[in-house]
N, C-alpha and C positions, 0 to 999 in steps of 0.2 A: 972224459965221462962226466966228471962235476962240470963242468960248462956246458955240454949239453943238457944236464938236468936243469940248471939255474935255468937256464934260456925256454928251456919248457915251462919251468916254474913262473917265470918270469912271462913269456907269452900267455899261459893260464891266469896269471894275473889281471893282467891288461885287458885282456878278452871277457873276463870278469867284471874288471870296473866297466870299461866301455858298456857292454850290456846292462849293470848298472844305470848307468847314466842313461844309457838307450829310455831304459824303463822309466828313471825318474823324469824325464823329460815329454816322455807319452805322458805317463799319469799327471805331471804340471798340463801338459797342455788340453790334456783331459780336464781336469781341474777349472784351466783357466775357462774352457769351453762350454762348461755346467755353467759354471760363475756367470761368464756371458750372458749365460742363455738364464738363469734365474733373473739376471740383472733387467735382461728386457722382458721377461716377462713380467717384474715388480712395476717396471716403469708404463707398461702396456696397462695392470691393472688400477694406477698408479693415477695416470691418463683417465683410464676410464670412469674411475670415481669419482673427479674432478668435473669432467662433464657432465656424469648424473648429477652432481653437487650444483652444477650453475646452471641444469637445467630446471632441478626443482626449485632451487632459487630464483629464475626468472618465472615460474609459475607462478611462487608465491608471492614475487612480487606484483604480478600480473592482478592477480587477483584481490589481493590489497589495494592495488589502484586502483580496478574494478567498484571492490567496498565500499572505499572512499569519496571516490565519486559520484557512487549508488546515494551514501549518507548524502552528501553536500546536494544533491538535487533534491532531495527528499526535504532536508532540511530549508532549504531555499523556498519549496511548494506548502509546507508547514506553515512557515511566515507568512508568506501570497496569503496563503489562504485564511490565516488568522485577523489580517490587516483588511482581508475584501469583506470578511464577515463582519469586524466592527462599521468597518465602513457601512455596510447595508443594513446591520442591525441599527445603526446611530439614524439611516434613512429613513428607515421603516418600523420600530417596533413603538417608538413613541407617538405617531403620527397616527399609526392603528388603534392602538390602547387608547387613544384621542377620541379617535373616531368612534370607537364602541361604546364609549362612555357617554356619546351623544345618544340619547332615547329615541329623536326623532331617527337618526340615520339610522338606528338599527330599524325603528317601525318604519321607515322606506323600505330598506332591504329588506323586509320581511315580506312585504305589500309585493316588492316587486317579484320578490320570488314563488309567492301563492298564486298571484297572478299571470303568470307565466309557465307555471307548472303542467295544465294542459294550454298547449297554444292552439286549439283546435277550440276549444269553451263550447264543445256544442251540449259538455254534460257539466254539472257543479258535482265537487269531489272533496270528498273528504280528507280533510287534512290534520295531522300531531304536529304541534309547535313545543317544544319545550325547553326552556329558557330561567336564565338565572333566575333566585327564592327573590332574592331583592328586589325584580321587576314588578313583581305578581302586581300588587297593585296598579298601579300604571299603565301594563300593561293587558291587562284584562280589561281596563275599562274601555280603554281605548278600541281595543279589535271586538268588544260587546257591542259597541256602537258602529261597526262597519256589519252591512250586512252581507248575506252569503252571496248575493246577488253584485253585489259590488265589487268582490274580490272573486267571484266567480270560486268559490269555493265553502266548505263548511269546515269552519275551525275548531279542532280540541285543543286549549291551553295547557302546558302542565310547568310546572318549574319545580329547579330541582337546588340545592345547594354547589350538587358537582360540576354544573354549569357556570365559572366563572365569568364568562365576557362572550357574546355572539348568541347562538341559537342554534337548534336541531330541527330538521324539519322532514317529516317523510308521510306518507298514507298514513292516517287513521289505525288500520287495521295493523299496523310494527312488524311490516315485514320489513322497512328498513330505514334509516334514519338517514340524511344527510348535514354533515354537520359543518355550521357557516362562524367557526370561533374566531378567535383573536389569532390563535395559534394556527388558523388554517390559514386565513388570509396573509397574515406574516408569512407565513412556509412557501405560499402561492405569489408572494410580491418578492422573495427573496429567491426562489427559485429561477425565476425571471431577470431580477435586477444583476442575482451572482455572476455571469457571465459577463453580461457586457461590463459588470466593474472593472472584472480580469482581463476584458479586453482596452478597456480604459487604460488600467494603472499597468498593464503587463503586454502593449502591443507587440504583435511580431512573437507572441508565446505560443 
């Protein structure tokens, strides 16, 4: 009787741990199967952060190069254009201011622009000159002595101090003035000269 209880105690046992062990080895493999599975999913999120990281980093580097290259052309055409402008200024602003300083060439330019004004001459028109304070003499005397009839036109003198260098010239009546300065002619020879410089100094640009 005591030996078939032991043996029942005994198989109760056994059946016990087994079952045991049953369980701890489910829930291990359970365990390990979570584990797994959080494992690749850290590795998955892991990954994918990694990619956003190098692809926002290839944007911004993209884009920095982009900048850079933006500045360095920028800066390149800065220079060009600082080196065409002394260039053309060193052509032109002295040889102008030259020019204007001569009385006679301005009373050419003047002559030839009154007379020219109607190219048709079949009427004499009144015309407003006004011209630097400093001239006044000189040149009053001067165009008092041309008559209307010669320049095909009638002239009103005026001068002004605000008139440094050249002349204004439009109708009598001021509906509008055209102005023949120092600063237009330079603007009008440099507007002109500026490109083919850059095509000089900068071909193939």
């Amino acid at each position: 009787m005591e030996n078939k209880l032991q043996e029942l105690t005994q198989k109760l046992y056994n059946e016990g741990v087994e079952k045991a062990n049953a369980e701890a080895d489910n829930i291990l493999a359970e365990a390990k199967s979570e584990a797994e599975k959080i494992k690749q999913e850290a590795e998955k999120e892991a990954k994918k952060i990694i990619e956003t990281a190098e692809k926002k980093s290839a944007e911004i580097k993209k884009n920095v190069d982009a900048e850079l290259n933006l500045a360095a052309k920028q800066s390149v055409r800065n220079v060009q254009q600082r080196i065409t402008d002394m260039i053309v200024a060193k052509v032109i602003d002295e040889p102008v201011k030259k020019a204007f300083n001569d009385e006679k060439f301005v009373k050419e330019i003047i002559e030839t622009v009154v007379k020219n004004w109607n190219p048709q001459k079949n009427e004499t028109i009144d015309l407003s000159v006004l011209l630097p304070a400093d001239l006044e003499k000189e040149f009053s005397k001067f165009f008092t002595a041309k008559s209307g009839k010669e320049l095909n036109a009638n002239l009103e003198l005026s001068f002004s101090d605000s008139i440094k260098g050249g002349f204004k010239v439009g109708p009598a009546d001021g509906s509008y003035k055209i102005s023949f300065s120092e600063e237009d002619f330079e603007n009008f020879f440099k507007s002109y000269l500026r490109p083919k410089t850059i095509e000089m100094l900068y071909p193939g640009e």
